[in-house]
C-alpha positions as CSV (number, residue, x, y, z in Angstrom):
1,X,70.0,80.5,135.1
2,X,69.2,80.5,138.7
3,X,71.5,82.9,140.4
4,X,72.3,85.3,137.4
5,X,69.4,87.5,138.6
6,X,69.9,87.2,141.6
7,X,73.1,88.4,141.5
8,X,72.1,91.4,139.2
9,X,69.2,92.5,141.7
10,X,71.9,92.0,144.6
11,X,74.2,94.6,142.4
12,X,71.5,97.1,141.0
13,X,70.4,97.4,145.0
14,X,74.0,99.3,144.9
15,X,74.2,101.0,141.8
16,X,73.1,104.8,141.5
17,X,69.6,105.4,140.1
18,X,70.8,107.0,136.8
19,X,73.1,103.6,136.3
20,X,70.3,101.4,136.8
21,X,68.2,102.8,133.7
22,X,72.0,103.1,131.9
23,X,71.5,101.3,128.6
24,X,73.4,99.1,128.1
25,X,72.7,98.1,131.3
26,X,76.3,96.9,133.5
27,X,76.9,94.2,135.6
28,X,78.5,95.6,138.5
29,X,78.5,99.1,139.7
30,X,80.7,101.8,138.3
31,X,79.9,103.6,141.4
32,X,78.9,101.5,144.7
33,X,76.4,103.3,146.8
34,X,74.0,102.6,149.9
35,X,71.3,104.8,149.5
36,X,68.9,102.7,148.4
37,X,69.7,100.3,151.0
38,X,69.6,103.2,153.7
39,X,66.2,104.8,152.2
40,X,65.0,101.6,152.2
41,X,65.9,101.4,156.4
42,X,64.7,104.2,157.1
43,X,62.3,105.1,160.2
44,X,59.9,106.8,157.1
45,X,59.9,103.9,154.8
46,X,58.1,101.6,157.8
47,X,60.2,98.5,157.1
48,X,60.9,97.1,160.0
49,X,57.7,97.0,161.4
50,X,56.7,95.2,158.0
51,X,59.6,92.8,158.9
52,X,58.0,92.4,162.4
53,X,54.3,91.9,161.0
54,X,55.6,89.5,158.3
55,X,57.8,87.4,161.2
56,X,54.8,87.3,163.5
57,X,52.2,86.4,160.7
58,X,54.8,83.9,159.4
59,X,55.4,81.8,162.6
60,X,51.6,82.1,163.9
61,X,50.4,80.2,160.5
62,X,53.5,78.1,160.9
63,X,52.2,76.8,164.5
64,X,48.2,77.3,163.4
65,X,49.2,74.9,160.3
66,X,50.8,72.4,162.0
67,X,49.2,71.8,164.9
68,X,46.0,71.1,163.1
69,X,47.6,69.2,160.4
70,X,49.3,67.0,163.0
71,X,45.8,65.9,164.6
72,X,44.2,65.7,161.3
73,X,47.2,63.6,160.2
74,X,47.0,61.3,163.2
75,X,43.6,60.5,162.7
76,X,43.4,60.3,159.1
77,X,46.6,58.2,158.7
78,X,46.4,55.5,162.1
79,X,42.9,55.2,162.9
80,X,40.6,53.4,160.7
81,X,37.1,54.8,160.5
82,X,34.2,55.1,157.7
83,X,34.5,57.6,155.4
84,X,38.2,58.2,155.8
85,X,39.2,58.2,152.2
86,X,36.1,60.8,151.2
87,X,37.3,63.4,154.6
88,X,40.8,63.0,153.0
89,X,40.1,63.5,149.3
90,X,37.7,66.7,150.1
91,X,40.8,67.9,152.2
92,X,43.0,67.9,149.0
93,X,40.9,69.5,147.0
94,X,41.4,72.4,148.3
95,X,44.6,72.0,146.7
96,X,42.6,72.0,143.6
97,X,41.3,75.7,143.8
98,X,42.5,79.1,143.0
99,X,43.0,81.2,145.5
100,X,41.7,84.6,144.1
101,X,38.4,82.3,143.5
102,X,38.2,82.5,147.5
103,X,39.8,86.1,147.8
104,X,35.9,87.8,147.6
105,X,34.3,85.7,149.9
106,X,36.9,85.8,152.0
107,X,36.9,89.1,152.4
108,X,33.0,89.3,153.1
109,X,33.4,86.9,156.0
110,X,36.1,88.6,157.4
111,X,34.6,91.5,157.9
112,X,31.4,89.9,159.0
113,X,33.4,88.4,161.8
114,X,35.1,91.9,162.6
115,X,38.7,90.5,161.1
116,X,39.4,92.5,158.3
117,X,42.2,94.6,158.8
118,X,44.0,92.1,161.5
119,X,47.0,90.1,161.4
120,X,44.8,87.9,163.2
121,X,42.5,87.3,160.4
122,X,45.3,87.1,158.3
123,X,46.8,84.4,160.2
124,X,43.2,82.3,159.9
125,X,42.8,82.8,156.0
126,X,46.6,81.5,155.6
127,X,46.6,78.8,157.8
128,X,43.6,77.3,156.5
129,X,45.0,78.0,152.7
130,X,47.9,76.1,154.0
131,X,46.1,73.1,155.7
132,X,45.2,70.6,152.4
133,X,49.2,70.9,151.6
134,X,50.3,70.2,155.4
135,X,47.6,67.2,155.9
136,X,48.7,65.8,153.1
137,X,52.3,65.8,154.0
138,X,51.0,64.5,157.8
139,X,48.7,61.8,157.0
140,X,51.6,60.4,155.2
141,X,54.1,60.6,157.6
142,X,51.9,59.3,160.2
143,X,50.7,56.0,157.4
144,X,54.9,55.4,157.1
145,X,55.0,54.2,160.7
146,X,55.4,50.3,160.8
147,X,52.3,49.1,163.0
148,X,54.5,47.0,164.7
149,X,56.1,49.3,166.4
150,X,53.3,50.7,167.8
151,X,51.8,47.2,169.2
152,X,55.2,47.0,171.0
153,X,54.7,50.0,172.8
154,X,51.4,49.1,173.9
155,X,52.5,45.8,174.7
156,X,55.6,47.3,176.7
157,X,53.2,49.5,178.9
158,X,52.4,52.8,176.9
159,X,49.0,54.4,176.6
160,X,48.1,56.1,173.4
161,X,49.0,59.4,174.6
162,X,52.6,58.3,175.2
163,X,52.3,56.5,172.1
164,X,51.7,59.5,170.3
165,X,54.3,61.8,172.2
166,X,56.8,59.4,172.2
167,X,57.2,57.4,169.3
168,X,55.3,59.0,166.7
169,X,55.7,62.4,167.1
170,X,59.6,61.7,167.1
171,X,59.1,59.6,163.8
172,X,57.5,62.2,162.0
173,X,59.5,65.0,162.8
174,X,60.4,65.9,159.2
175,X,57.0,65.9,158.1
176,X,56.1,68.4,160.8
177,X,59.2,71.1,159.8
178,X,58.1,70.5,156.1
179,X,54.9,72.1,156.9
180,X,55.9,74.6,159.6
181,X,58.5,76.0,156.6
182,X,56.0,75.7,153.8
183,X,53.5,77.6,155.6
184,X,56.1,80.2,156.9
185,X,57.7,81.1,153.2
186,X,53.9,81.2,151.6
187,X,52.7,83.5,154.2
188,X,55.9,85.1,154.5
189,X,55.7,85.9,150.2
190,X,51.8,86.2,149.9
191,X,50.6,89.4,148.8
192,X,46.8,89.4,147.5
193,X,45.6,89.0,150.5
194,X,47.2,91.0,152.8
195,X,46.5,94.0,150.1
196,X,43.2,93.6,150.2
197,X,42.2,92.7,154.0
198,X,45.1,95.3,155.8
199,X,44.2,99.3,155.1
200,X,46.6,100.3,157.7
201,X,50.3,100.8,157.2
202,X,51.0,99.8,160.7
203,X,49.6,96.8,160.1
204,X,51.2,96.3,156.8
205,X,53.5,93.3,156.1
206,X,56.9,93.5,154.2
207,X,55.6,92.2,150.2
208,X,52.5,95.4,150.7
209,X,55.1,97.7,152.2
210,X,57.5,97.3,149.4
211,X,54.9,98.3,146.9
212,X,54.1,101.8,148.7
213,X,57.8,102.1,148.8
214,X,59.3,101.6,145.9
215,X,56.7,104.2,144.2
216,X,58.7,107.5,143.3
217,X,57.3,110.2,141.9
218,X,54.5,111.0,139.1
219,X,53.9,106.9,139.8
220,X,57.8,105.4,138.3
221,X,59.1,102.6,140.4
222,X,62.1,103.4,142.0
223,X,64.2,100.3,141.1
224,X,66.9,100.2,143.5
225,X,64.9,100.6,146.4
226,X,62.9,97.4,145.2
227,X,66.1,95.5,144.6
228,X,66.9,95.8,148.1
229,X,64.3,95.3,149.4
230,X,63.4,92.0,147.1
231,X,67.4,91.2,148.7
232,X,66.2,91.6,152.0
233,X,62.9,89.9,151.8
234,X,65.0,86.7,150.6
235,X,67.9,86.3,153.5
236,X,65.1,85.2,156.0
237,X,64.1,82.6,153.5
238,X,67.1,81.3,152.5
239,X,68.6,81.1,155.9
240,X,65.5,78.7,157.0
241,X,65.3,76.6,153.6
242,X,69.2,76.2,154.1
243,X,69.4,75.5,157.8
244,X,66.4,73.0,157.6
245,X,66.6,71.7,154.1
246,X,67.4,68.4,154.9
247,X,64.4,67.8,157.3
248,X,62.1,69.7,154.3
249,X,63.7,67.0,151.5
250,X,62.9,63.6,153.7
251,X,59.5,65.1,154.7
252,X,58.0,65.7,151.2
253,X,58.8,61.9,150.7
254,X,57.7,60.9,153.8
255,X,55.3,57.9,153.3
256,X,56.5,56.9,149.1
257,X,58.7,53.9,150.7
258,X,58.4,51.4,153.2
């Protein structure tokens, strides 16, 4: 159920555009052709700068994300202080809220603070949108380490910085790729947003290219250009889920066992 339409949109991306719209519709090509896949490459269709923006906005909200979720798990989840529980239940709820709830005031302060039509604003709004997630995942990761072995360190001559750098950053390694490839493939799929803060094309990432693209004339979607590039806009995603999957599984269930 998974992979049959996948497979279909992997095949339609090389059909001809009469066969697409063929009813019946077939399963494989009659005909194989690249011409979507080379309009789609082309230096007029923009796509690999989209590509580029999308890779640059995907890793800076991957790095913004964690490193701020790593501090705010560290102190949430080893140091005991008042009000703890209440700074870590109003970080989850923004878990709790809708994100086109935020999109219009979003935009306002964007542009208030001259970031509209960035990627650098872009990065901000997604790694914050990413944060209640990523602390989440942190806190718990950093709670899972026995105490224990943090008094031996201490007693065996390490100050908390080394602490931190060398034991627990080590421990919680999982939980840190879970959020670095949660906040990549969010910002690398999201589309409201960058819609409505980017108005240049140059600026443009891959999900708002694909919908000036795949536009034909008098307005009707030209479907085998969107195939490949929904085929395209998958590999990158695929090849880091599988290549990392293993550190992704252990770190969403960081923390559920002693």
């Amino acid at each position: 159920m998974f992979l049959f339409p996948l497979l279909t949109m992997l095949a339609s991306s090389f059909k001809s555009t009469p066969e697409i719209g063929h009813t019946p519709p077939t399963l494989l090509p009659k005909t194989w052709t690249d011409v979507h896949w080379r309009a789609l490459f082309s230096r007029s269709s923009g796509v690999l700068p989209g590509i580029t923006n999308s890779i640059l906005v995907g890793l800076a909200t991957a790095v913004l994300a964690m490193a701020v979720s790593v501090l705010a798990g560290l102190g949430l989840g080893r140091f005991r202080f008042r009000g703890a529980g209440l700074v870590f239940g109003v970080i989850l709820m923004g878990m709790m809220i809708p994100f086109t709830v935020l999109l219009t005031p979003l935009v306002v302060v964007m542009r208030k603070a001259g970031l509209d039509n960035s990627l650098v604003g872009l990065v901000l709004v997604y790694a914050v949108y990413q944060l209640p997630f990523c602390v989440f995942v942190m806190r718990n990761a950093f709670a899972a380490i026995p105490r224990e072995l943090e008094e031996a360190a201490y007693i065996d001559g390490c100050s908390r910085r080394s602490v931190v750098i060398r034991i627990f950053l080590p421990l919680v390694t999982p939980g840190i790729v879970t959020c670095m490839i949660f906040a990549f493939l969010n910002a690398w799929n999201e589309f409201l947003v960058a819609l409505v803060l980017l108005s240049e094309q140059a600026k443009f990432t891959l999900p708002v290219l694909l919908l000036n693209i795949e536009m034909g004339r008098f307005g009707n979607i030209d479907w085998g250009i969107l195939d490949a590039g929904i085929v395209a806009s998958m590999v990158p995603c695929l090849l880091i889920f599988f290549l990392l999957q293993r550190y992704y599984v252990s770190g969403i269930f960081s923390g559920v066992s002693k």
